[in-house]
N, C-alpha and C positions, 0 to 999 in steps of 0.2 A: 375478610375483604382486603384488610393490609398484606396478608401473606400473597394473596393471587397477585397482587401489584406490583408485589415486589418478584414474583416469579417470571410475572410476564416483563416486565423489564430487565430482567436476567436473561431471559432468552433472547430478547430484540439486541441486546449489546452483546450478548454472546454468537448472533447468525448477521448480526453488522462486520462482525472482527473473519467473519466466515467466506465476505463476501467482497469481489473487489472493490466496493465502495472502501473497506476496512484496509485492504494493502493501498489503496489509495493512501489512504489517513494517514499511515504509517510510513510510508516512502516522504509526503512533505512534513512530519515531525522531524524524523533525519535527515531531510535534506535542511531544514530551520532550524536545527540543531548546534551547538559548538562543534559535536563529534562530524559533522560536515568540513571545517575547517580541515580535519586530514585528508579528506580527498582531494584526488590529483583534480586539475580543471578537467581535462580531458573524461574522467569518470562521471565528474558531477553532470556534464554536456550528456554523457550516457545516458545516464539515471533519469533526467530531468526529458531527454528525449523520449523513454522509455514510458514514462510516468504518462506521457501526453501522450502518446501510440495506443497505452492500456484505454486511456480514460477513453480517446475519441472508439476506439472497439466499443467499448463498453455504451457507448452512448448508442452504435449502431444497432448495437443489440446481440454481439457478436462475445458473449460471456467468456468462454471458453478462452477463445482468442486472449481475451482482457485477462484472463486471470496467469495463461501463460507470460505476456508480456513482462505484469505485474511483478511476477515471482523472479524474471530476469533481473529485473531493475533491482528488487531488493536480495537478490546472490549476489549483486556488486557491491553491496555494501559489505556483505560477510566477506568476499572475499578479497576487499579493500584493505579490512582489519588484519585480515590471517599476512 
C-alpha cells in the first residue's frame, strides 16, 4: 500500500511539473528569487506580463494558448542569463 502512495504521488508531482499550473510555479520562484535581481526592469515587466496573459488563458480554458505564453516568459529568463 506504501509503494502505490508513493507511486501515485510521484505521478501527480511529476504531470503537475507537466502542466501550466507547474511553468506557472516556476516562472514566480524566479521571479521571488535573488537570480531575479539580474534582470533588467524592463524584462521582469515582461515576464511578470507574460505570467498573467498564460494564467488568465489558462483560467479560460485556453491550454495551449497558456502553455505557449508560459514557455515565452520562461525563454526570458534563459536568455537573460546567456
Amino acid at each position: 500500500m506504501k509503494v502505490f502512495i508513493i507511486c501515485l504521488s510521484l505521478l501527480f508531482s511529476y504531470n503537475l511539473l507537466a502542466c501550466p499550473y507547474g511553468s506557472i510555479v516556476k516562472i514566480d520562484e524566479k521571479l521571488q528569487s535573488s537570480d531575479s535581481s539580474k534582470l533588467t526592469s524592463e524584462t521582469f515587466s515582461k515576464i511578470s506580463d507574460l505570467r498573467s496573459k498564460g494564467e488568465k488563458a489558462l483560467k479560460l480554458g485556453n491550454i495551449e494558448e497558456s502553455e505557449k505564453i508560459l514557455n515565452k516568459a520562461l525563454a526570458l529568463f534563459k536568455a537573460e542569463q546567456n
